[in-house]
ZAMARGU-4260 file (C-alpha; in steps of 0.2 Angstrom, whole numbers, plus 5000, padded with zeros to 4 digits):
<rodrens>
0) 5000/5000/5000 | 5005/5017/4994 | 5011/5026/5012 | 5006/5046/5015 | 5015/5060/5025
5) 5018/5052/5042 | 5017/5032/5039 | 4997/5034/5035 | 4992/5024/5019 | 4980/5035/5008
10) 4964/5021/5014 | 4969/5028/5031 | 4967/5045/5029 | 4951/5044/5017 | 4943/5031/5033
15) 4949/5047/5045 | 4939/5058/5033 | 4923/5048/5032 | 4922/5047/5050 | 4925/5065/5054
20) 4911/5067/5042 | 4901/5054/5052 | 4905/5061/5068 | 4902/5078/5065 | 4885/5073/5060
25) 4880/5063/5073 | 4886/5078/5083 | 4876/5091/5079 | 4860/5078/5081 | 4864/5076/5099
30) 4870/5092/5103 | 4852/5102/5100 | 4842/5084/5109 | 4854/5089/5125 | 4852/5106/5124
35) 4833/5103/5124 | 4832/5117/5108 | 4813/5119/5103 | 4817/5110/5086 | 4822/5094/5092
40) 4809/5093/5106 | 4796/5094/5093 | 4804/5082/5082 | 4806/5072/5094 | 4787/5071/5099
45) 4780/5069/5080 | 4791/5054/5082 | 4779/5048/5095 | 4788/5051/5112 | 4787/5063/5124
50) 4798/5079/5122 | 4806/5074/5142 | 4814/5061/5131 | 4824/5072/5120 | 4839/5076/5130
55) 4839/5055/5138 | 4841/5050/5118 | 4857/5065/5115 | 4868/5058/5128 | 4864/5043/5122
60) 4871/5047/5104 | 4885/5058/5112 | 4891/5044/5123 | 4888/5031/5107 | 4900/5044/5099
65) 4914/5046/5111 | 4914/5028/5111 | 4914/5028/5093 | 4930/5044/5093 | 4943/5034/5106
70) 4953/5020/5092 | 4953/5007/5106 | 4935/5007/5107 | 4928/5011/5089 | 4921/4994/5086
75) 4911/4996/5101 | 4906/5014/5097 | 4900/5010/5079 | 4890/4995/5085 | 4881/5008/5097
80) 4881/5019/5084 | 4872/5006/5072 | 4861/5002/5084 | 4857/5021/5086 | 4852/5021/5067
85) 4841/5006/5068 | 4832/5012/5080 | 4830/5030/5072 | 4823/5019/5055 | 4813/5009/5065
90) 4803/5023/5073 | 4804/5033/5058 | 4794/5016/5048 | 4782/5015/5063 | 4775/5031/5059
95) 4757/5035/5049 | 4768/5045/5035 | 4782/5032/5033 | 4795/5036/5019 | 4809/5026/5012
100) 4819/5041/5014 | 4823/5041/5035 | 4828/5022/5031 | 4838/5025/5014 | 4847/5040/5025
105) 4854/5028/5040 | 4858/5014/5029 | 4870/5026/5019 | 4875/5034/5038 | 4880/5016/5043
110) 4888/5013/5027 | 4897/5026/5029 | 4900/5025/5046 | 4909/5008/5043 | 4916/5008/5029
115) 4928/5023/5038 | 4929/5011/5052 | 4933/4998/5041 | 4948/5010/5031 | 4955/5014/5046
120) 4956/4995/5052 | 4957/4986/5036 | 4962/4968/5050 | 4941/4970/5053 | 4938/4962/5035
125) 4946/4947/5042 | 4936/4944/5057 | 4920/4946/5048 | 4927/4933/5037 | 4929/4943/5021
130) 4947/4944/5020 | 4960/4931/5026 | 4977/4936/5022
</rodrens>
């Protein structure tokens, strides 16, 4: 593999990228749902819970994210994270005015989200069974 400015192949640095991405996103979703900002209570109610609820699901997402951000626990985080984003689709599916959208969007997240992962780690093909070098 091709090596980058300080030992870090160029699939490294485009996983680091992606998950930036990913994390910043997932950021700003928790930050306003801790805050308790107006826009995310009521988002959070025409989901179907009550708005108390709000700020409980953001430090959840934030503490799926930092998790997710330490390289020793990554693996761990992104299954949280996964898990987040099933559970986002799921409620989002439940709802009278369904779309395929809310589920098309947190596939791609989780796609994203580990593929990064994945870029960063390429030894995690191989325990999935994918890869056996």
């Amino acid at each position: 593999m091709q090596r980058e400015t300080g030992g870090r192949s160029r699939s490294w640095i485009v996983g680091a990228a992606i998950t930036v991405l990913v994390d910043l996103f997932f950021a700003v979703d928790a930050v306003p749902k801790i805050l308790g900002m107006t826009f995310a209570r009521e988002g959070i109610e025409g989901l179907g819970f009550s708005p108390d609820k709000t700020a409980v699901i953001g430090w959840v997402l934030l503490a799926c994210l930092v998790v997710f951000a330490i390289p020793r626990t990554a693996v761990l985080g992104a299954l949280g994270l996964t898990a987040y984003l099933g559970g986002a689709a799921t409620i989002n599916l439940h709802g009278d005015a369904a779309s395929v959208g809310p589920l098309s969007f947190a596939v791609c997240v989780g796609l994203l989200l580990w593929t990064g992962l994945i870029l960063r780690r390429p030894e995690l093909l191989r325990v999935l069974g994918i890869r056996r070098d």
